[in-house]
N, C-alpha and C positions, 0 to 999 in steps of 0.2 A: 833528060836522062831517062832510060830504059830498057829495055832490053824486048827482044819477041820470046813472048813464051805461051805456054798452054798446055796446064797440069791440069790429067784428069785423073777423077775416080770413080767408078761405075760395078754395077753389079753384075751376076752372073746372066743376066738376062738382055744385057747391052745398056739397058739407062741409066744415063748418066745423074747420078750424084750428085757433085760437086767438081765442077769445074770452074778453073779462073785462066783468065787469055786475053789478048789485047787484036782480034782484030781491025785488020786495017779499015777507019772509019768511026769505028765505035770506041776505040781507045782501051784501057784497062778496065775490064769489069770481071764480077765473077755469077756465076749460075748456081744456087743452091735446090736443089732437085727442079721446078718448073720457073723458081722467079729468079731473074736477072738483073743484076745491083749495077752501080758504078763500085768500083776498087782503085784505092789510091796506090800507084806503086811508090815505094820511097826505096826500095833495094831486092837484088836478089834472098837474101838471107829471109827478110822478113816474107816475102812473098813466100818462102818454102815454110815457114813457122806459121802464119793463117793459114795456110792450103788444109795443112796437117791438123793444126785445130777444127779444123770444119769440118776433115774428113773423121776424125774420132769423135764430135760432136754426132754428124749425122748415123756414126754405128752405133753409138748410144742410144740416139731415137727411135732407132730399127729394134733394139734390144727390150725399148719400153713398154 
């Protein structure tokens, strides 16, 4: 089960954030500013509910 996807989020300067994407090879992971995790996908929905956590997690840490 899965689907191809790759949500990003990024600044006004180009770098990238927080991104999650399943390239071909590497499978489901995501990138939170320089380091790159494995991600489990279990569903669309849920993949768009972490994405979103992560991305209002990392404006919070910009704001700290």
């Amino acid at each position: 089960m899965g689907i191809n996807h790759r949500l990003y989020f990024g600044d006004s300067a180009g770098s990238c954030l927080v991104r999650y994407d399943n390239d071909s090879g590497k499978g489901d992971h995501k990138h939170i500013g320089e380091k790159e995790m494995a991600y489990e996908f279990v569903g669309r929905d849920k993949l768009i509910d972490d994405f979103y956590h992560d991305v209002i997690r990392c404006l919070k840490n910009k704001e700290a």
